[in-house]
C-alpha positions in Angstrom: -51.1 -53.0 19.5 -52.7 -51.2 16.4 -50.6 -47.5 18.1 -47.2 -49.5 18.4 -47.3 -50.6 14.7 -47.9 -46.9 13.9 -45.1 -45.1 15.9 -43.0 -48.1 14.6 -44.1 -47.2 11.1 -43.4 -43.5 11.9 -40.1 -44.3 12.8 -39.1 -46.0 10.0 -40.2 -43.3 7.3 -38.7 -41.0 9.6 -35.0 -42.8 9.4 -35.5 -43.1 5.6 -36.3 -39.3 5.2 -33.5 -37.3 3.2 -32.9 -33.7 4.7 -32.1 -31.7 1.1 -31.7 -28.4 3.2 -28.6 -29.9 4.3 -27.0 -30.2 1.2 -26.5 -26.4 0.4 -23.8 -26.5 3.7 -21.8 -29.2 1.2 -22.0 -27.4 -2.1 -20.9 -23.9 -0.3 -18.0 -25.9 1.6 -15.3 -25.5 -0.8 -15.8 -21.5 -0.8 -15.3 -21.4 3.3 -12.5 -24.1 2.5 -11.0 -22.1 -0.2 -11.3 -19.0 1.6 -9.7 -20.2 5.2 -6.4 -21.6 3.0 -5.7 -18.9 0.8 -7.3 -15.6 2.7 -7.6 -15.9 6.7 -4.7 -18.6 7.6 -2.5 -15.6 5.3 -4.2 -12.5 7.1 -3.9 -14.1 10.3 0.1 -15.1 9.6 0.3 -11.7 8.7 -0.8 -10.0 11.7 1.2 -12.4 13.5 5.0 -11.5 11.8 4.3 -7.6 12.8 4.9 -8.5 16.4 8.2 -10.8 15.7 11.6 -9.9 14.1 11.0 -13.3 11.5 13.8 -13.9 8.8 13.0 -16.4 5.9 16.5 -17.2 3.4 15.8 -20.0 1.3 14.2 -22.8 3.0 16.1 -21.0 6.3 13.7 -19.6 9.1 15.4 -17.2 11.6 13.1 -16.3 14.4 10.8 -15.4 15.0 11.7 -13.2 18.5 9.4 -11.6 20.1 12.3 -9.1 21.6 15.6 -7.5 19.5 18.5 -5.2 20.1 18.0 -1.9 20.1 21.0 -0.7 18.3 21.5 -3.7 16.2 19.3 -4.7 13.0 19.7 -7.7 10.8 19.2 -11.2 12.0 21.2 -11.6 15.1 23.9 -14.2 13.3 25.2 -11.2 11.2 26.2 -8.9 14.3 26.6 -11.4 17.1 30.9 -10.9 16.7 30.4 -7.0 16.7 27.8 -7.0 19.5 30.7 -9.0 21.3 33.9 -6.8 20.1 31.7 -4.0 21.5 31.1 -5.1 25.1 35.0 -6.3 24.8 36.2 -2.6 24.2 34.4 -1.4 26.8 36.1 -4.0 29.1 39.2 -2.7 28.0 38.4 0.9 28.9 37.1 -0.2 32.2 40.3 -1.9 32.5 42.4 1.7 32.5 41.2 3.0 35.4 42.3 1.8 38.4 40.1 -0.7 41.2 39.6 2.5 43.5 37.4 4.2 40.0 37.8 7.9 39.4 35.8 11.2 39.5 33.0 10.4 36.9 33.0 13.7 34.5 31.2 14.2 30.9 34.8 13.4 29.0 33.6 9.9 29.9 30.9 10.2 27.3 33.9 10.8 24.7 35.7 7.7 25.8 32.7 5.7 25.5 32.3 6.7 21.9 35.9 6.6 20.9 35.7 2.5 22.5 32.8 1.9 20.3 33.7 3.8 17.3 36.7 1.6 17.4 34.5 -1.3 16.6 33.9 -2.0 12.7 30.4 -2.5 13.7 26.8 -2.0 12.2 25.8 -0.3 16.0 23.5 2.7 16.1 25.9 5.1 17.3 23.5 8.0 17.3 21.2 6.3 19.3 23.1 4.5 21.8 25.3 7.9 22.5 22.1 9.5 23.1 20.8 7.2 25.8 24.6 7.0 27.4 24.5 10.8 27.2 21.2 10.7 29.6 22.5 7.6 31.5 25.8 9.8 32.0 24.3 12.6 33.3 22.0 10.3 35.8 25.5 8.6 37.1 26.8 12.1 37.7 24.2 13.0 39.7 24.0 9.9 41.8 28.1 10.2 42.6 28.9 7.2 40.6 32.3 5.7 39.5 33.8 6.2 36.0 34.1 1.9 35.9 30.4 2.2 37.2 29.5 4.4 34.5 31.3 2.2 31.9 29.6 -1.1 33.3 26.1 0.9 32.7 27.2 1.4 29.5 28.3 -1.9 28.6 24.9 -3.4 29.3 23.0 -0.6 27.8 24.8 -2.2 24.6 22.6 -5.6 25.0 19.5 -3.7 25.6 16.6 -5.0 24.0 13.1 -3.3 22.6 9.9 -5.3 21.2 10.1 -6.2 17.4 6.8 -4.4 16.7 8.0 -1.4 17.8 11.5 -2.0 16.2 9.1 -2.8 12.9 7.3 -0.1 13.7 10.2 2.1 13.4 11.9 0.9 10.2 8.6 1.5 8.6 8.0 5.0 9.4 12.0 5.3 10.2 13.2 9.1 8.5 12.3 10.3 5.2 11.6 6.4 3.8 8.2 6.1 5.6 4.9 4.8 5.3 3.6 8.5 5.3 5.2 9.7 2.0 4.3 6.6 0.0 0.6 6.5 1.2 0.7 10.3 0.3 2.5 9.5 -3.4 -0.2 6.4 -3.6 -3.5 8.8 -2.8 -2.4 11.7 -5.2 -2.0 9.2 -8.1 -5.1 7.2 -6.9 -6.8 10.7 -7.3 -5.7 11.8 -10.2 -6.6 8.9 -12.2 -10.5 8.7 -10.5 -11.8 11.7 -11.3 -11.4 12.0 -14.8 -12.3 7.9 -14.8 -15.7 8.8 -12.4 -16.6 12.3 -14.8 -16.1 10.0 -18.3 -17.8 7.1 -17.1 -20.5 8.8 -16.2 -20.9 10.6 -19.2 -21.0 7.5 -21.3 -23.2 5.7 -19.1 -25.5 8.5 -19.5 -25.5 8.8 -23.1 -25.4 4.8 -23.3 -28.5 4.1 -21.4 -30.6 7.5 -23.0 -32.8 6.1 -25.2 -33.8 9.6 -26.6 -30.2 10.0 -28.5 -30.5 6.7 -30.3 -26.8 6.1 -30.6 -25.3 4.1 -33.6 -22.6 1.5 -32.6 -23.3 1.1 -29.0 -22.4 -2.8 -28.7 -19.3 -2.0 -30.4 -18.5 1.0 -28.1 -19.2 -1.0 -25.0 -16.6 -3.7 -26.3 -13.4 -1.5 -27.0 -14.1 0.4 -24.0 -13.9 -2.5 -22.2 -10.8 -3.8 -23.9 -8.4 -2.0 -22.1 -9.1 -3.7 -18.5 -8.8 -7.0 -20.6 -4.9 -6.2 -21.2 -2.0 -7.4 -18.3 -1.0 -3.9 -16.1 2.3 -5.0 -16.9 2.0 -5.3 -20.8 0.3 -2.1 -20.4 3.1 -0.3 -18.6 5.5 -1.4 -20.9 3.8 0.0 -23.5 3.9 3.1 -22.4 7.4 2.8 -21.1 8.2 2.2 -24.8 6.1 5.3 -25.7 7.3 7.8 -23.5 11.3 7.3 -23.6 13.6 9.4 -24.5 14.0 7.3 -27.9 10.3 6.3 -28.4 7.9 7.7 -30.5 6.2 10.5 -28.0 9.5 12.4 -28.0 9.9 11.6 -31.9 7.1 13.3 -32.9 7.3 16.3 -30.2 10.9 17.0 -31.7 9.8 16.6 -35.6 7.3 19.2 -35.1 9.3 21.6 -32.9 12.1 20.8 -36.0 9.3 21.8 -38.6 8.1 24.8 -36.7 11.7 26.2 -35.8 13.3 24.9 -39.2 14.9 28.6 -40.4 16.2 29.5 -36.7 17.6 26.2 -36.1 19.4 25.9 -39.4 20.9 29.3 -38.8 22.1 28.5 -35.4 19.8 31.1 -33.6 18.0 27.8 -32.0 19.4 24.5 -30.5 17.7 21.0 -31.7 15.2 20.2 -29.5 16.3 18.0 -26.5 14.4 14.9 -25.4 11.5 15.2 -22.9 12.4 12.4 -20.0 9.1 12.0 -18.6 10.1 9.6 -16.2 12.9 11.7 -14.5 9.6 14.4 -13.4 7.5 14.1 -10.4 4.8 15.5 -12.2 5.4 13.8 -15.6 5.5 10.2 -13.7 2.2 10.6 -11.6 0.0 11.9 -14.7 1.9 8.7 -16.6 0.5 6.3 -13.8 -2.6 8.2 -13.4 -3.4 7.9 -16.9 -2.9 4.3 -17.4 -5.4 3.4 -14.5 -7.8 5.4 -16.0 -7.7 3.8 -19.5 -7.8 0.9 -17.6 -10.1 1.1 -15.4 -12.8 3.6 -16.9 -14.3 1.0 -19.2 -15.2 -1.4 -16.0 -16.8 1.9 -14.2 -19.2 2.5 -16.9 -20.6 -0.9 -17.4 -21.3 -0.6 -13.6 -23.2 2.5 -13.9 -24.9 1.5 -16.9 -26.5 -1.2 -14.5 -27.1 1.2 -11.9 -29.0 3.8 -14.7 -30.6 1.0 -16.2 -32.3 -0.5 -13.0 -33.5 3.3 -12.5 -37.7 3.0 -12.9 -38.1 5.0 -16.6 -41.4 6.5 -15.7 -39.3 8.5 -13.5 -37.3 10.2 -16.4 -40.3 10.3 -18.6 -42.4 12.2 -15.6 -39.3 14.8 -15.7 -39.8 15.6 -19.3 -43.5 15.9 -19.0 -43.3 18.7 -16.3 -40.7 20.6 -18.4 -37.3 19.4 -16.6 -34.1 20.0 -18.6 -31.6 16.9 -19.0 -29.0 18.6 -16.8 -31.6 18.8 -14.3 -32.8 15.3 -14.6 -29.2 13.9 -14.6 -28.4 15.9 -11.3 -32.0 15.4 -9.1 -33.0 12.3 -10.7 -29.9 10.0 -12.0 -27.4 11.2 -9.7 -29.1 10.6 -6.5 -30.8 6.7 -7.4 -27.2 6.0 -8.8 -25.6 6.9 -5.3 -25.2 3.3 -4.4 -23.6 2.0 -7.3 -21.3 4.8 -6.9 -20.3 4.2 -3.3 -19.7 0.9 -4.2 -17.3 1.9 -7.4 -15.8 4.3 -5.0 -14.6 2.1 -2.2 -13.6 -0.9 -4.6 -11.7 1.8 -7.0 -10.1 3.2 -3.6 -8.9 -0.2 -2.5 -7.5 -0.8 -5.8 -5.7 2.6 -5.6 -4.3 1.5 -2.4 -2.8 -1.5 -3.8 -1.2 0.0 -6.8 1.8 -1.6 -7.7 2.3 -2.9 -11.3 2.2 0.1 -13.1 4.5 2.2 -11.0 6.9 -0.7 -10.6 7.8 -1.1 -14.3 7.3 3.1 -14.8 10.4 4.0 -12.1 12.4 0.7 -12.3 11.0 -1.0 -8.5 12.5 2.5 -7.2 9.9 5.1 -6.8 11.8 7.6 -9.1 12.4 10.6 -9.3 13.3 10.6 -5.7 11.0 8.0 -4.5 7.8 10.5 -5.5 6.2 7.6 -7.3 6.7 4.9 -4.7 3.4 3.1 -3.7 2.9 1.6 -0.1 2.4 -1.9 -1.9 6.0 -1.3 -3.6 7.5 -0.6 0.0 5.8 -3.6 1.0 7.5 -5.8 -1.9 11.4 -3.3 -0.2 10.0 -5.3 2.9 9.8 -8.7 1.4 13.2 -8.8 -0.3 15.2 -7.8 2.8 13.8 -11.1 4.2 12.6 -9.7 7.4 8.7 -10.5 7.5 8.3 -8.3 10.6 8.3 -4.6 8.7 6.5 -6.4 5.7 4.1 -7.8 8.2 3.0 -4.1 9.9 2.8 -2.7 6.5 0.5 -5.3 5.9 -1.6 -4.4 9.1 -1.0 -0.8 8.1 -2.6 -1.3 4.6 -5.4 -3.1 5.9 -6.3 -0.3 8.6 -6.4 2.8 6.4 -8.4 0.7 3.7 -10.9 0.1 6.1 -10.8 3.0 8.1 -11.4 5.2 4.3 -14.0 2.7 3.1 -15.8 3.1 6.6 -15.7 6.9 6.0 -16.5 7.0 2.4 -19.9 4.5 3.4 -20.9 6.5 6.2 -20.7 10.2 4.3 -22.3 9.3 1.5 -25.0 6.7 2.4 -26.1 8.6 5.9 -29.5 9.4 3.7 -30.0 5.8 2.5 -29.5 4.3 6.3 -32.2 3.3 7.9 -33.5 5.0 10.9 -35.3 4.4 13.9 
């Protein structure tokens, strides 16, 4: 009796006991919530569009299809009448020969043309002659009829491809590809790092030495800082002000080319001094963009090294100067190596930020990459994508970005921590 009262008594304490491990699983829910609604539902979605042609107008959804015309882009509704008027002209040329057919030749590849060309269409012409110019020589060869040749040619109009490879296509279609703008993204990415990595780590250097006893450090750390604290836009539009023809750069370039060249210019022997247009020069545009991100940026890079130095053991350095080491020496076998995973990890985050550029080059060349699209970031394609409505394109880009930031991140981590990884 006395055991049954006891299990009974165990039971009861047991039903009454709070499990406070559990609670940690409610108190991290809103980031998993958080993260699912406004990160993996998107990424997800956005994988999905690169396999559809998907239009969005207003609160209008087109699509998505999974298949397209081949010769035809734009949502279906815009070229439905020509894609009609088309097959309806080459009716008409089927209609001039007579029910027996005639000798197929290669004129009929002209007539064919001249049918469609009389179209006011949006067709590929290029593309569909090509494929009737193989289809052509195919008929010939088999002994077909001209009206055979014709029908053949009339389906070939209603042909249809996958959207991901038609996305595929517009993305890296010509001279406007994904190619050149990762290429114009990665030289300005590159040309505002190094001189942000070199500066940063001189400052965190001199910061963190407590031999040089610098005056002013707090103060220093705060205005460097101050730059990342300021809107990309407000940023870009200051130098946009700065750097126009009209703004103050120029101003002062032409006063002291004025001052220098006063005598010849007043005698005629030299012309005023025209305005520089930064922004109509590749090279002008790029340092512009470059420079901005680094002023940005740098301030944010040194406060992270500054932790990395600082959680570096000091009897370490103070060893180095006991057995004679110079500073560059220290800096290079000491500092440099125990820093190496700080600066991975300001690597590949400053990398992925260079990927995503946008801002700063939109507002510098007007949403339009100039001069000649040689400052157009893959982002700022991305945003081309979005306002033609088609989510498809916008969608691959999407995929595109996500691959090569990965794929460089993987690299950078595996080059430069291969001494830090454990092995067994």
């Amino acid at each position: 009796m006395a055991d049954t009262n006891t299990v009974a008594v165990k039971k009861t304490k047991k039903r009454h006991t709070v499990q406070y491990d559990r609670w940690g699983y409610f108190f991290i829910a809103p980031f998993f919530l958080i993260y699912v609604i406004f990160s993996l539902i998107p990424l997800v979605t956005t994988f999905v569009y690169s396999f559809f042609e998907y239009y969005r107008i207003g609160l209008q959804e087109i699509g998505p299809y999974g298949r397209v015309y081949k010769y035809f882009s734009g949502s279906v509704d815009d070229f439905s009448w020509e894609l009609d008027d088309t097959q309806y002209a080459l009716d008409d040329l089927i209609a001039q020969y007579d029910e027996s057919g005639n000798t197929l030749t290669v004129d009929i590849k002209d007539e064919i043309k001249a049918a469609v060309e009389g179209v006011d269409g949006t067709i590929d012409l290029d593309k569909y002659m090509a494929d009737v110019s193989k289809m052509v020589d195919k008929e010939i060869n088999k002994g077909a009829t001209a009206q055979e040749t014709i029908e053949q040619a009339k389906k070939l109009v209603t042909h249809k491809i996958s959207a991901i490879s038609r996305n595929f296509s517009v993305v890296f279609a010509g001279n406007d590809n994904m190619g050149k703008y990762f290429l114009n993204t990665l030289i300005m990415w590159i040309l505002g790092f190094i001189p942000q990595i070199l500066v940063s780590l001189l400052l965190a250097v001199w910061f963190t030495n407590t031999e040089l006893k610098l005056k002013c450090q707090q103060f220093f750390k705060t205005v460097i800082y101050m730059p990342n604290l300021i809107m990309a836009a407000a940023f870009a539009m200051l130098f946009f002000a700065l750097f126009s023809p009209q703004g103050p750069v120029n101003s002062i370039l032409k006063s002291m080319y004025n001052s220098m060249n006063a005598s010849q210019i007043a005698s005629g022997a030299m012309p005023e001094m025209e305005p520089v247009r930064f922004f109509s020069s590749t090279g002008w545009t790029r340092t512009l963009v470059a420079t901005m991100n680094f002023l940005m940026w740098y301030g944010n890079t040194t406060i992270l090294l500054m932790a990395g130095v600082m959680g570096i053991d000091n009897s370490l350095f103070e060893a180095a100067r006991i057995d004679g080491a110079s500073s560059l020496r220290i800096f290079f076998k000491i500092t440099i190596p125990l820093l190496l995973p700080i600066f991975v990890y300001v690597l590949i985050t400053s990398l992925i930020g260079g990927i995503q550029m946008f801002d700063v080059p939109q507002i510098l060349s007007n949403g339009h990459g100039t001069p000649n699209r040689t400052s157009m970031t893959i982002i700022m394609k991305l945003n081309r994508h979005l306002q033609s409505k088609n989510y498809g394109p916008a969608g691959v880009t999407s995929i595109l970005i996500f691959a090569i930031t990965g794929v460089l991140s993987g690299i950078v981590y595996k080059m430069t921590m291969k001494n830090y990884q454990n092995k067994r």
